[in-house]
C-alpha positions in Angstrom: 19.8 0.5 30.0 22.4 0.9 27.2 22.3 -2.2 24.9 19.6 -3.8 26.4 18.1 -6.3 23.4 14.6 -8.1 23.4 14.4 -11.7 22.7 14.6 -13.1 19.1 11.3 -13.5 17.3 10.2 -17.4 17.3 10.2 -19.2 14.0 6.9 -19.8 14.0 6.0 -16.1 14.5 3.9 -15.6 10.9 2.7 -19.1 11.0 -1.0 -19.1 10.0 -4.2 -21.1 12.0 -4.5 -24.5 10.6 -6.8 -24.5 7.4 -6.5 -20.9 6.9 -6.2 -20.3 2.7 -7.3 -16.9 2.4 -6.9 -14.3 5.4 -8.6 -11.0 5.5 -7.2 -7.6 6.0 -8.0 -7.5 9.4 -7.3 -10.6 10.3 -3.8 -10.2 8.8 -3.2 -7.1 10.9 -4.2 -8.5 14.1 -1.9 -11.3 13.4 0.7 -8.9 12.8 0.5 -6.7 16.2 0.1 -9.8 18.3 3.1 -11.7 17.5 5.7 -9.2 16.4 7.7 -7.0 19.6 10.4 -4.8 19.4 13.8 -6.0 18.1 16.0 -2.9 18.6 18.1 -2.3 22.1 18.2 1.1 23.9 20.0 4.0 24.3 19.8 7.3 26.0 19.9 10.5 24.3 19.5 14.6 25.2 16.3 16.0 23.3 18.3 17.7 21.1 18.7 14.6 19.5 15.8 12.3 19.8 13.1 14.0 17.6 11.5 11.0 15.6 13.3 8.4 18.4 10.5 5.8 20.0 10.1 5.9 24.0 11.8 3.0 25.1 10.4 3.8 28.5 7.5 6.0 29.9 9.0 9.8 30.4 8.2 10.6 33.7 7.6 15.1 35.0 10.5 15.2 37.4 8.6 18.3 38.3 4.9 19.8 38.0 4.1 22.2 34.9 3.5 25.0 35.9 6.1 24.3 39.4 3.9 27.4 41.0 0.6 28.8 40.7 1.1 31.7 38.4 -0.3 34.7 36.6 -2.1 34.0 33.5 -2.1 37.7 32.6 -0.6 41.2 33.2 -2.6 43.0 35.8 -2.6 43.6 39.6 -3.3 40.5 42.0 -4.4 40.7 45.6 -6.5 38.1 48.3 -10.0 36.6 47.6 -12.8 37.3 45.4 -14.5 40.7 45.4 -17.9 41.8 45.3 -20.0 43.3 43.0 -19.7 47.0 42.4 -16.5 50.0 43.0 -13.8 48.8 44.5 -10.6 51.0 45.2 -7.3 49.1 46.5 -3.9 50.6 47.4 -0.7 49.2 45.8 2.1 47.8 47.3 5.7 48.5 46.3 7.5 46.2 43.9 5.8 43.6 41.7 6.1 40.0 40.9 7.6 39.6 37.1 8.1 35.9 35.4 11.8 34.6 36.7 11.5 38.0 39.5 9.3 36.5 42.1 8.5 39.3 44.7 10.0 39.2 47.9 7.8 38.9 50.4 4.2 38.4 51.6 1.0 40.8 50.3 -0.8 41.7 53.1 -4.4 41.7 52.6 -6.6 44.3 51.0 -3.5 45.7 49.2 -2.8 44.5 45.3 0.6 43.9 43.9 1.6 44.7 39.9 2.3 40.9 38.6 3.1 40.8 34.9 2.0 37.3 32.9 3.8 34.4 34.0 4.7 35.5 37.2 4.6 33.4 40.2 2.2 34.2 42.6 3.7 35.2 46.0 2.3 34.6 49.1 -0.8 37.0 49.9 -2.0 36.9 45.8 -4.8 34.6 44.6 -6.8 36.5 42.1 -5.8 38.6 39.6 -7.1 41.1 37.8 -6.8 42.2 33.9 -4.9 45.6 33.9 -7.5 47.0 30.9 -10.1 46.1 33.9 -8.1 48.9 36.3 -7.6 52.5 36.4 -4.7 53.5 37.9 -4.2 56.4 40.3 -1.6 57.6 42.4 -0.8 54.4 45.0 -4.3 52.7 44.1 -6.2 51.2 41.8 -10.0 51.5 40.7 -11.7 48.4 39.2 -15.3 46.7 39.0 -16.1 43.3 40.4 -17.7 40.5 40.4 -14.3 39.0 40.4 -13.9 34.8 41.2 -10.8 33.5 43.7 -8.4 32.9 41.4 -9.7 34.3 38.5 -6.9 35.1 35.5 -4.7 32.5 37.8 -2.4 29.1 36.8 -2.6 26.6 39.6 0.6 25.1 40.0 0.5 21.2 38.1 -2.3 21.9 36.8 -0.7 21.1 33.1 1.5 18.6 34.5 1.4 16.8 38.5 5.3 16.0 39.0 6.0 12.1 39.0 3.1 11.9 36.5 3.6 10.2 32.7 3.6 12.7 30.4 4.3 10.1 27.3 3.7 6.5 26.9 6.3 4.0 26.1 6.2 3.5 22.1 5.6 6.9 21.2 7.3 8.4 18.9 8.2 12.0 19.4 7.2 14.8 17.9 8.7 18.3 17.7 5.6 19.5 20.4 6.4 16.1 22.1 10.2 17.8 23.1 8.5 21.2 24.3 6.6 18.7 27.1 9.3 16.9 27.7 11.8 20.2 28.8 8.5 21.7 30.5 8.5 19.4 33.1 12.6 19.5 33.5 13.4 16.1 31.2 17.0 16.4 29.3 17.3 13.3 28.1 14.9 10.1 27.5 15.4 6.4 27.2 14.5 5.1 23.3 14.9 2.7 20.6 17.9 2.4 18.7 16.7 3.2 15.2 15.5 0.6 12.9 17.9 -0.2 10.6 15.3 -1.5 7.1 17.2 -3.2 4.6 15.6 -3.5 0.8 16.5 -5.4 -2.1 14.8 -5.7 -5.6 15.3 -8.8 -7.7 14.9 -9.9 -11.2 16.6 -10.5 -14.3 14.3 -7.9 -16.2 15.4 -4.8 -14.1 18.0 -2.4 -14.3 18.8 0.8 -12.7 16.9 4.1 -13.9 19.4 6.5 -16.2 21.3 3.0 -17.8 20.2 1.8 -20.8 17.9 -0.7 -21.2 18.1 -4.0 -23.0 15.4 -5.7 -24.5 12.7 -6.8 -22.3 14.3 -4.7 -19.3 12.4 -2.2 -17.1 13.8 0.4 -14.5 13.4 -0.1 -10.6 10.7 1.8 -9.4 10.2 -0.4 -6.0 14.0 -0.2 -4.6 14.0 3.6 -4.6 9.8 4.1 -3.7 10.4 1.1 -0.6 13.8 3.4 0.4 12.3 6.5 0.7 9.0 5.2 2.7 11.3 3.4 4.9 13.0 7.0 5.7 10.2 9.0 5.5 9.2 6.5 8.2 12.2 7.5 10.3 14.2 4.2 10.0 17.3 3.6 8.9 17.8 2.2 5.1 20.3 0.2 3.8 20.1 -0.2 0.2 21.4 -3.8 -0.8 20.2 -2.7 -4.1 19.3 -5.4 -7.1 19.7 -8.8 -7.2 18.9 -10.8 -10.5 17.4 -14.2 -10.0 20.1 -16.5 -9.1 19.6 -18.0 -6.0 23.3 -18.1 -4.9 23.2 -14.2 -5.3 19.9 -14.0 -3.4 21.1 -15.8 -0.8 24.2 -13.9 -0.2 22.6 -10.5 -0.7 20.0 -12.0 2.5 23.4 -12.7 4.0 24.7 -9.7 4.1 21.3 -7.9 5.1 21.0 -9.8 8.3 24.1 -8.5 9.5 23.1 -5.0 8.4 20.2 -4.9 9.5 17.1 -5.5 11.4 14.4 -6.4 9.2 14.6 -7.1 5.5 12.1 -5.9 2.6 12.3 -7.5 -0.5 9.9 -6.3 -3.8 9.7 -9.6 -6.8 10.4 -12.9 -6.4 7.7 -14.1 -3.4 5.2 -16.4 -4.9 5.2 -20.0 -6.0 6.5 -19.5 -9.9 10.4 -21.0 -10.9 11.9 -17.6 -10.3 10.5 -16.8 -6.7 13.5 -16.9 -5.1 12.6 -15.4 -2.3 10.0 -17.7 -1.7 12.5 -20.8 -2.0 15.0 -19.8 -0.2 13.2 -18.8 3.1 11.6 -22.1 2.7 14.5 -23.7 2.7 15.5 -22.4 5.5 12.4 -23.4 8.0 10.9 -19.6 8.3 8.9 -19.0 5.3 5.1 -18.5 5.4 2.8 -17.4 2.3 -0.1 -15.5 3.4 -2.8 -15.2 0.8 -4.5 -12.3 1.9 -7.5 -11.1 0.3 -7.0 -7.7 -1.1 -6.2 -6.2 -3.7 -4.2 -5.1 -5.6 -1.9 -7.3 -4.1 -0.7 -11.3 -4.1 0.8 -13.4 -1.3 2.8 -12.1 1.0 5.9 -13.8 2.0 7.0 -13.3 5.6 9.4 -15.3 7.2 13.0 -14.9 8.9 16.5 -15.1 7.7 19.1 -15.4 10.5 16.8 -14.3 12.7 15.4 -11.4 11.0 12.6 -10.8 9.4 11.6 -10.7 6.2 8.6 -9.1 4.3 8.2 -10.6 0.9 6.3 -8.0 -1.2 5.3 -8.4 -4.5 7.0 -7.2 -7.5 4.2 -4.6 -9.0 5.5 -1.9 -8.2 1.3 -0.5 -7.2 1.1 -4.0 -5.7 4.0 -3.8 -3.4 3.3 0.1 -2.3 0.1 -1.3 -0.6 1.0 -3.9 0.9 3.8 -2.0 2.0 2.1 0.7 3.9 -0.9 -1.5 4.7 1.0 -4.4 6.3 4.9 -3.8 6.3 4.3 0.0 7.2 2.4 -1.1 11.0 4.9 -4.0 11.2 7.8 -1.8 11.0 6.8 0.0 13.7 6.1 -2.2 16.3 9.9 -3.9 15.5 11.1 -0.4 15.7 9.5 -0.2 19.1 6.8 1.8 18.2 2.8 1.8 19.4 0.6 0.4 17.0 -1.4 2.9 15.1 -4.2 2.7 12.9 -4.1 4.8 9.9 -6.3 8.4 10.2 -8.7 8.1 7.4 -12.2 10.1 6.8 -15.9 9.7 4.7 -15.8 11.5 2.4 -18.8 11.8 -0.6 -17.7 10.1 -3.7 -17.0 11.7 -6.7 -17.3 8.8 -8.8 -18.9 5.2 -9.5 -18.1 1.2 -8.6 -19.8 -2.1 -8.2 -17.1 -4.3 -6.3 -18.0 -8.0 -5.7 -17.6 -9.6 -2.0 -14.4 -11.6 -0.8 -11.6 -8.8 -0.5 -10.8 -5.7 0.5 -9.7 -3.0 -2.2 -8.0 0.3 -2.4 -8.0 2.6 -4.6 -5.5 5.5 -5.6 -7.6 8.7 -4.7 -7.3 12.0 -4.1 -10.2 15.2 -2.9 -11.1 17.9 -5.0 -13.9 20.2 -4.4 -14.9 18.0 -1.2 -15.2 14.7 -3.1 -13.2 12.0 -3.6 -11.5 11.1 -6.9 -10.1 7.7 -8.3 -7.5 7.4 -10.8 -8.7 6.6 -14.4 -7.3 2.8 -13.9 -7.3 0.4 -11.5 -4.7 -1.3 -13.6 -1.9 -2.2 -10.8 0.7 -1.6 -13.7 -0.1 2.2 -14.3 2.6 3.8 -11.4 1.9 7.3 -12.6 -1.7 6.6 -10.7 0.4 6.3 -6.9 1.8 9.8 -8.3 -1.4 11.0 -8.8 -3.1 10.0 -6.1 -2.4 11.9 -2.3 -4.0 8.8 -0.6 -6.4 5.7 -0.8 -10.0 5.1 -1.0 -10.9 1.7 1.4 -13.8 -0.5 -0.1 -14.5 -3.4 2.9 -14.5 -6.8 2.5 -18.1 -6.8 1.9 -20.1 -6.3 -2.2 -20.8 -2.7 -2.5 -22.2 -0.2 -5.2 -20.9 2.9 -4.7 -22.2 6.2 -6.5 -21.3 9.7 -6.7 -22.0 11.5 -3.0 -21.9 8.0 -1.4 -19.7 8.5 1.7 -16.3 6.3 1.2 -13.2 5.8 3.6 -10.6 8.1 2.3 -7.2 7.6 3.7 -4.5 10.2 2.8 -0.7 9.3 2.7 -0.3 11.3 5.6 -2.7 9.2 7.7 0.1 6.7 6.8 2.7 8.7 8.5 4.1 9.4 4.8 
């Protein structure tokens, strides 16, 4: 399974319906999970090594959890259910202890000392708590009612041997490898890690700590698109700044489809003179603008360069962080091989006030104090301290809306993100 690769995406893979001008949020998404697959091979790896890898492969028990019925506590076990009222038992010799099964069968009406996690030997099928006993010389003294198999594990019933344990696409988790080694997997089939590289261009940027000329600003997209790509668990490769000249675009594209798998690219992906981006992916036969309606946000540019592709966000730096994690985040992970997920959002009251007109959807930078949801002071897409601020998005529908304080809105926090 080593170096296995899907097929190439199709040219025509974000080509839009006929007539379509402007798409809705939805609409974009669904577009995006139905006609993008995984584009990274496989490889095999021990667990040691494949926390935050996707399943390239359903992981398979090669043996139940728990392999035997067990104890679930310390106490003495014996045959059957007993009755209400007294009950005195004599012990066996020995006991059953987790990894030190007892030797043997329990013959009936006699009880055994079994510690938590023991298997159950043949002969034991109840067992009772030892706070529950009174212990004498070569007996015990308890109460009943007691149930068959009361304080018991039945062997598989965590886990049946031969049954899927995770789903293809998942991406595992640190609880995910406990599973996995419970029911006697070492190693498991994944993705090769996406490899995400991300360029920034314009004339009028320049890199943060240098001086800055007239009319210059800093990067803030490069290094915020870099870290949600890692955060994300992919690998980045920085291809850093291009300035708008078209022969250094298309170069720096060059050298990012042999680096990597996918491109993102912040500036430059409208219509104007300097959308570069935009012009160069048209000229090469792969480029499509979606208008979506949202905001903050413009056109998206998607299309393919070499065969990979690329996600043309815009160059605000609060424009380009949501369209990042609202449409390039879910991309990214189905090319990495990923399940798609929606984002874990909650209502929440509102702690403050908007009328919003119909036609697009919005988000808002937000945060919760005291149980209510806050909104930065701006909605200005140009204020980046507001995405500091913020610990998440509020989600206003496509639909008009007055919202007032203690109005229940859609809160989505980074996290729900997977940031």
């Amino acid at each position: 399974m080593t170096g296995l690769k899907p097929p190439p995406l199709r040219n025509d893979c974000f080509a839009l319906p006929a007539g379509v001008e402007w798409t809705p949020v939805d609409a974009a998404l669904d577009m995006l999970r139905d006609r993008l697959g995984p584009v990274t091979g496989v490889e095999r790896r021990p667990l040691a090594q494949a926390l935050g890898a996707v399943l390239a492969v359903d992981a398979v028990a090669r043996r139940a959890s728990p392999p035997q019925a067990n104890s679930a506590v310390d106490g003495y076990g014996f045959a059957g259910a007993v009755p209400e009222g007294a009950h005195v038992m004599p012990l066996a010799d020995g006991r059953a202890a987790a990894g030190v099964p007892f030797d043997g069968v329990l013959p009936t009406g006699r009880a055994l000392r079994v510690l938590t996690g023991a298997a159950l030997p043949e002969g034991v099928e109840t067992v009772i708590l030892e706070e529950d006993v009174t212990l004498g010389d070569g007996e015990i003294a308890f109460r009943g009612p007691l149930k068959r198999g009361a304080n018991t594990r039945k062997a598989g019933e965590d886990v049946a041997a031969g049954a899927v344990v995770l789903p293809v696409g998942r991406r595992l988790t640190p609880a995910d490898l406990a599973l996995l080694s419970s029911v006697g997997i070492a190693e498991v089939a994944v993705r090769v890690t996406l490899r995400v590289a991300i360029l920034s261009t314009g004339d009028e940027l320049t890199e943060p700590g240098a001086e800055a000329g007239p009319g210059q600003i800093y990067d803030a997209n490069r290094p915020m698109l870099c870290a949600l790509a890692q955060r994300l668990g992919y690998r980045v490769c920085d291809m850093g700044r291009v300035p708008d000249d078209r022969a250094a675009l298309r170069a720096t594209l060059d050298r990012a489809a042999q680096e990597a798998d996918v491109i993102l690219t912040s500036g430059g992906a409208s219509a104007g003179d300097e959308d570069h981006v935009s012009a160069l992916l048209r000229e090469a036969g792969a480029m499509q603008q979606w208008r979506i309606a949202l905001k903050p946000g413009r056109p998206l540019a998607l299309g393919l360069w070499q065969g990979k592709p690329v996600f043309g966000l815009p160059g605000n730096p609060v424009a380009a962080m949501v369209c990042a994690i609202i449409f390039a985040r879910p991309a990214l992970a189905v090319l990495a091989g990923e399940a798609w997920a929606e984002p874990q959002g909650f209502d929440l009251p509102a702690g403050f006030e908007k009328r919003k007109k119909p036609g697009r959807r919005e988000y808002l930078r937000a945060r919760v104090r005291a149980g209510r949801v806050e909104v930065f002071a701006s909605e200005g897409s140009g204020r980046v301290s507001g995405l500091s601020w913020a610990e998440g998005l509020v989600e206003i529908g496509d639909d008009g809306r007055h919202i007032r304080p203690g109005d229940l809105v859609r809160f989505i926090p980074y996290g729900g993100f997977g940031l």
